[in-house]
PAMARKOL-193911 format. One line per field, with one value per residue (C-alpha): residue in one letter; z, y, x. Coordinates in steps of 0.001 Angstrom, whole numbers, padded with zeros to 6 digits. Each point is the difference from the previous one (the first is absolute). Layout:
BEGIN
rest <- (A / ...)
up <- (Z / ...)
north <- (Y / ...)
east <- (X / ...)
***
This chain:
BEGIN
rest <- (X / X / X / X / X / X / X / X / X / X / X / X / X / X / X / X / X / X / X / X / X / X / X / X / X / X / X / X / X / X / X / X / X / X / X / X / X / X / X / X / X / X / X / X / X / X / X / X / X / X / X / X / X / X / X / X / X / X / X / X / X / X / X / X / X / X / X / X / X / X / X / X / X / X / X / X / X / X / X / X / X / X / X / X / X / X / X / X / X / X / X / X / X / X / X / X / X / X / X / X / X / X / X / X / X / X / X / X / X / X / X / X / X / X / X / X / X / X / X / X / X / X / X / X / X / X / X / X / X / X / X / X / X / X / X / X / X / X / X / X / X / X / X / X / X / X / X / X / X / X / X / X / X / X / X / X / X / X / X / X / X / X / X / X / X / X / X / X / X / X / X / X / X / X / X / X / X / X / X / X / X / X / X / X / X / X / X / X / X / X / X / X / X / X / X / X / X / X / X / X / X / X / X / X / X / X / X / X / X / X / X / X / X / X / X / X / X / X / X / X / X / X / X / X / X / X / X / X / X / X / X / X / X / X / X / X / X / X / X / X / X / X / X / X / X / X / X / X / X / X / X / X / X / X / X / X / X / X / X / X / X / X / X / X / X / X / X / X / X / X / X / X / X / X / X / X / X / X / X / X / X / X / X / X / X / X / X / X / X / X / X / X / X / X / X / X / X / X / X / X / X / X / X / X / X / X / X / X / X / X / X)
up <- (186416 / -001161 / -002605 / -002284 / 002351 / -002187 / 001893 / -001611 / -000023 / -003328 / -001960 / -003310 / 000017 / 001296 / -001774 / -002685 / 002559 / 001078 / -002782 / -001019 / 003140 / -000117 / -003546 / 001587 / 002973 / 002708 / 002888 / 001284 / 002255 / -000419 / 003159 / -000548 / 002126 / -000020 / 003697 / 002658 / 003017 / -000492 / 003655 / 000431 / 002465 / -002339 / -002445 / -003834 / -002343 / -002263 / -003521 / -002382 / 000669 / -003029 / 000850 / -002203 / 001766 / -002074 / 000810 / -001506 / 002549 / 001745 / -003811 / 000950 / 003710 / 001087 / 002264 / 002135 / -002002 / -001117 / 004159 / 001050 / -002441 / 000721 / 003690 / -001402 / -002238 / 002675 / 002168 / -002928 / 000239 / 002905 / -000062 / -002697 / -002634 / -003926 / -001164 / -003077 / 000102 / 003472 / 002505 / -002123 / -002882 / 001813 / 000728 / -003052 / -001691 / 002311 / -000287 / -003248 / 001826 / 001283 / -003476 / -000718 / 002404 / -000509 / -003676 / 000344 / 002408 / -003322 / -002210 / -001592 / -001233 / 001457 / -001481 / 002506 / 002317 / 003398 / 002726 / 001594 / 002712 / -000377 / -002449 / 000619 / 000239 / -003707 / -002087 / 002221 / -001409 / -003556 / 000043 / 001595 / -002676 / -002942 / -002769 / -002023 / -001002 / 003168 / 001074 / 003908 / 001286 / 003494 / 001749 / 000996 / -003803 / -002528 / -003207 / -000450 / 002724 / 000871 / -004025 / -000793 / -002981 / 000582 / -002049 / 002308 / 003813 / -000318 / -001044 / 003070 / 002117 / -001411 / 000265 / 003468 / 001187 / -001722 / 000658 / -002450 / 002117 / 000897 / 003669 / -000198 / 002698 / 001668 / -000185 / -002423 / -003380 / -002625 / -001938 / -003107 / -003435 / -002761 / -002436 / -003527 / -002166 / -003676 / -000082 / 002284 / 001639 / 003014 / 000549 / 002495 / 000963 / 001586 / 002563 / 001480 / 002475 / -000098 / -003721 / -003035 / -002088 / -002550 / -000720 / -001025 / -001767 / 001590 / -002074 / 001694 / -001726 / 001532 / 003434 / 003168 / 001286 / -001322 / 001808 / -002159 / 001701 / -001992 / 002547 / -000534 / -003983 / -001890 / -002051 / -003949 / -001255 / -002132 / -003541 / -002092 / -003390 / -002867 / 002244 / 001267 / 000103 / 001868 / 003032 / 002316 / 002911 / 003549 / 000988 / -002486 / 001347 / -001862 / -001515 / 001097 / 001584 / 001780 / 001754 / 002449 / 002494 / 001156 / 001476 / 002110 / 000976 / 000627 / 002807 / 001140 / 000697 / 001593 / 002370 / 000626 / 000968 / -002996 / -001809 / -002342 / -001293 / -003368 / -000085 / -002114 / -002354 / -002554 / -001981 / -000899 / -003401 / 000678 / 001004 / 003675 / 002051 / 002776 / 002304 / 001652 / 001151 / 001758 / 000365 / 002342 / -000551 / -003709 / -002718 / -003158 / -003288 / -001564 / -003654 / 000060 / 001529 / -002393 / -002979 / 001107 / 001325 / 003607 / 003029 / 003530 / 001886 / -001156 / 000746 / 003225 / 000989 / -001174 / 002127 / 002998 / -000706 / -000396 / 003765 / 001340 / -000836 / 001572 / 003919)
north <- (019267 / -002021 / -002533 / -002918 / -002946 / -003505 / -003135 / -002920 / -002884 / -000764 / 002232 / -001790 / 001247 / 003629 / 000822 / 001584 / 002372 / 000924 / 001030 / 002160 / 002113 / 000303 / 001465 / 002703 / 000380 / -000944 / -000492 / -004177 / -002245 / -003618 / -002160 / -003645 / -001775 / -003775 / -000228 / 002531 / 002463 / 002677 / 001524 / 001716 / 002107 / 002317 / 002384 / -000649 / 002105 / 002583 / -001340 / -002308 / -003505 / -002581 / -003554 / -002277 / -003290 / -002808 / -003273 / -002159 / 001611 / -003670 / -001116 / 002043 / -001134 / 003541 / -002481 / 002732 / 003004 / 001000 / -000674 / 002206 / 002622 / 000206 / 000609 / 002785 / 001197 / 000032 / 002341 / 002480 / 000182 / 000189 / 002982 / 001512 / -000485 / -000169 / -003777 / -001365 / -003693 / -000007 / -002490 / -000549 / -000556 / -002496 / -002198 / -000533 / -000779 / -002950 / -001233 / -001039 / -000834 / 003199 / 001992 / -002446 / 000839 / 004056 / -000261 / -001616 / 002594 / 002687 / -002161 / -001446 / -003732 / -002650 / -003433 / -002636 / -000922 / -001767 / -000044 / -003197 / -000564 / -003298 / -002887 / -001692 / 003052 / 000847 / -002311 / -000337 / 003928 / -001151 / -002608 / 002612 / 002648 / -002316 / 001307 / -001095 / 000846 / 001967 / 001697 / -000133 / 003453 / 001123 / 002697 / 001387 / 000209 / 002211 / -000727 / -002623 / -002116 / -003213 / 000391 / -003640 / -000781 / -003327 / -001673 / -002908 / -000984 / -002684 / 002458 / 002102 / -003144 / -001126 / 003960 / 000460 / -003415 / 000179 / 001210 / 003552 / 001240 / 003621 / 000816 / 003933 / 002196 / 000380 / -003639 / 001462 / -001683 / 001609 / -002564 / 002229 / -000392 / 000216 / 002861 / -001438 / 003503 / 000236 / 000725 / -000566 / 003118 / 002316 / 003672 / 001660 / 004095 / 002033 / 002738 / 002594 / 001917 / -001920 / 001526 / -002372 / 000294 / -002739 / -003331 / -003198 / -002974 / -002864 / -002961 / -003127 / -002756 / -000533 / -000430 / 001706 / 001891 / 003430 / 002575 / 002682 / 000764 / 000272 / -002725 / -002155 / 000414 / -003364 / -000251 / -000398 / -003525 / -000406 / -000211 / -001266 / 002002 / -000307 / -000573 / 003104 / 000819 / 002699 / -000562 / 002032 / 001591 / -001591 / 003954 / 002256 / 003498 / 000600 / 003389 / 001575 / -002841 / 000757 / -001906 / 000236 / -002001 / 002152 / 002660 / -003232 / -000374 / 003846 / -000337 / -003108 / 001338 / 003074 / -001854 / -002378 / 002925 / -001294 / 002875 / -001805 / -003737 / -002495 / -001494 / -003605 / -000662 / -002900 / -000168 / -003330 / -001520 / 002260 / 002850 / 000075 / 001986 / -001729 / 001782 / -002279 / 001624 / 003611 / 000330 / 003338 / -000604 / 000862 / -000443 / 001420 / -001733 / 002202 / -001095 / 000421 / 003617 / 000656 / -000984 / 002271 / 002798 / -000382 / -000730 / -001174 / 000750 / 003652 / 000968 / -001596 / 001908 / 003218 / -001480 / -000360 / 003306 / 002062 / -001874 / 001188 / 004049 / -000805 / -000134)
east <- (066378 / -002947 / 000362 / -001560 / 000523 / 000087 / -000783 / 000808 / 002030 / 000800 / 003090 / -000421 / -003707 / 000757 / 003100 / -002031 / -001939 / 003048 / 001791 / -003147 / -000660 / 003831 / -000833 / -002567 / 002157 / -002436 / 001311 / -000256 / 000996 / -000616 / -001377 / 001177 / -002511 / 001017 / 000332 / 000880 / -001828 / -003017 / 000461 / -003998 / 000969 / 002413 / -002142 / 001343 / 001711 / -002003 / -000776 / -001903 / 000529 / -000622 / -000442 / 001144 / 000276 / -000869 / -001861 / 002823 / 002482 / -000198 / 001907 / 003155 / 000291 / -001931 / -003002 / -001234 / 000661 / -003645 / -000855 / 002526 / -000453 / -004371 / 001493 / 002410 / -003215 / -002724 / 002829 / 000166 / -003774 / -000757 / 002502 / -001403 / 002446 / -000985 / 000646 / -000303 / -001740 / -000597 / -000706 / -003596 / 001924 / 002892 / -003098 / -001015 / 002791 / 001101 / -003458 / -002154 / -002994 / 000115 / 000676 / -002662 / -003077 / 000770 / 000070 / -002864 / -001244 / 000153 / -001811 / 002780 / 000088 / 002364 / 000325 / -001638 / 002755 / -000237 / 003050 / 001256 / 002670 / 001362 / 000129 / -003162 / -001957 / 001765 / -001767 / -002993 / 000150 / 000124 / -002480 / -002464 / 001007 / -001824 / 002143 / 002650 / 002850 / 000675 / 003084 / 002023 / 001592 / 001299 / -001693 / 002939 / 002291 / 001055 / 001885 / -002763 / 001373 / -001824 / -002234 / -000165 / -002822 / -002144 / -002266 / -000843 / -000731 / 002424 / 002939 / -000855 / 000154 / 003386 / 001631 / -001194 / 001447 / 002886 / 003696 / -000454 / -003306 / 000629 / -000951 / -001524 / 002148 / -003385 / -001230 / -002559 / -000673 / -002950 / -001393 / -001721 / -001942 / 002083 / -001056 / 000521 / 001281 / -000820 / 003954 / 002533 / 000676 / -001450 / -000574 / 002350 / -001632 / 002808 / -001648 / 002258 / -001297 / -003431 / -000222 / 000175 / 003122 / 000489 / -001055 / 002175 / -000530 / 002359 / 000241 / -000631 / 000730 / 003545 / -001751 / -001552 / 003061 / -000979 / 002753 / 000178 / 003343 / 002903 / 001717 / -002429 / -000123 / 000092 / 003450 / -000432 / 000737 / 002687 / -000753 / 002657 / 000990 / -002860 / -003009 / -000352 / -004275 / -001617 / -001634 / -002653 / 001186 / -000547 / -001316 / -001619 / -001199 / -003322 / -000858 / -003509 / -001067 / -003722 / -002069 / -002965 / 001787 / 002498 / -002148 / -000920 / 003698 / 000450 / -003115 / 001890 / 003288 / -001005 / -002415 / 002851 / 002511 / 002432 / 001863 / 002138 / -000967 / -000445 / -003345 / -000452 / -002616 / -000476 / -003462 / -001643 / -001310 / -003244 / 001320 / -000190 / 002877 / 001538 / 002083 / 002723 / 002667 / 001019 / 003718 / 000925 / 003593 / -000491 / 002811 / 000363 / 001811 / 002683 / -000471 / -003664 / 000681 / 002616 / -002340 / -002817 / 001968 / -001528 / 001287 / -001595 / 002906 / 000787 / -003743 / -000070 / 003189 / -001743 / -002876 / 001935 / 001378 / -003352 / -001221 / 003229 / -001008 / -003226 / 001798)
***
């Protein structure tokens, strides 16, 4: 019988699928691929196959998990199966310099960013960059791993050399411009099946690590009796938001072969849109769902479901 196949290797950030194409009654099988055998001589099941292997697998001991799942994705293709993020999309989200060059490709704006391999080469990177402040990231992240802000050379030089430096799982390190908001917060777009569906606005003034995730959700801080005051939401799904920009990001995907993805945005003090990040393991926050009465996962299940009829 053919089935939704999801490949991924985190529960936490599945469990919601899950309970939704349970919901429609789709038929699913989940492929946990943190480590085991794609034998290319065997022909695979019938089905759709989502990937949903993340770039941060390396954070829960899953190292070679997005290499062996592009080998299990380039077997589906090559026998014809329907996948979801394919092996196009894999490579792109282990790799910022590549999300980079093909955004870039569409006519889409990147902050200035160079890529360094090793500590020297690090702040030679910065000092050839010219601006200030400036921000470090790994090639290789999500969850905002490796973000550190600096304002000066000299802090590089001390982080780098120092006991808390952060060596990228790929020995890559992006040194970038920092774009200075108006207000602290970014622009997340949500695209299911290369479509738009909602935008959010994800405070940032807590810090870099920006995992809509309900796992990864930042805990309220306890606020004893009497000083209660209200306080913006870290992820606020806006209402009819349009801009010229995601037409962009709709070419982008489907040149890219991505079905399902959030794209990053921040704008400057001018008004220019810089595109940062593209996440193809893409999360959704319950409360900010809940609020606006929409929900990523349920129409990605549908999704999933209406590819299904098509075989």
């Amino acid at each position: 019988m053919k089935k939704i196949y999801v490949i991924h290797e985190n529960s936490e950030w599945t469990d919601h699928l899950i309970k939704r194409l349970i919901k429609l009654e789709l038929p699913f099988e989940e492929w946990f691929l943190d480590r085991g055998m794609v034998n290319l001589d065997e022909l695979p099941p019938e089905g759709v196959f989502y990937n949903r292997i993340s770039a941060s697998s390396h954070t829960r001991n899953h190292r070679f998990a997005p290499e062996l799942t592009e080998a299990a994705l380039v077997w589906l293709e090559k026998n014809k199966r329907r996948v979801v993020n394919g092996s196009r999309a894999i490579r792109l989200e282990v790799s910022k310099v590549n999300q980079y060059m093909k955004l870039n490709e569409f006519g889409i704006q990147t902050p200035k960013t160079i890529a360094a391999s090793g500590r020297e080469a690090i702040v030679e990177a910065a000092e050839k960059i010219g601006t200030a402040p400036f921000i470090t990231k790994h090639n290789r992240a999500g969850k905002g791993l490796g973000v550190q802000l600096f304002h000066t050379i000299e802090g590089l030089k001390s982080y780098v050399n120092g006991p808390d430096f952060e060596e990228p799982i790929d020995g890559i390190t992006l040194i970038q411009e920092y774009i200075q908001a108006p207000e602290p917060y970014i622009i997340r777009c949500e695209f299911i099946g290369g479509k738009f569906m909602y935008a959010v606005r994800v405070d940032t003034s807590e810090g870099f690590e920006l995992c809509p995730a309900d796992a990864c959700s930042i805990e309220d801080m306890f606020c004893p009796v009497g000083e209660e005051k209200e306080t913006k939401p870290k992820f606020e799904i806006l209402d009819g938001f349009n801009h010229p920009i995601i037409e962009k990001y709709e070419a982008f995907l489907k040149g890219s072969g991505i079905d399902v993805a959030g794209i990053e945005m921040i704008q400057d003090q001018k008004g220019n849109v810089y595109t940062y990040d593209v996440n193809t393991n893409t999360n959704y926050n319950s409360d900010a769902e809940e609020k606006a009465g929409k929900f990523g996962m349920l129409e990605l299940a549908k999704y999933l479901g209406s590819e299904l009829d098509k075989i």
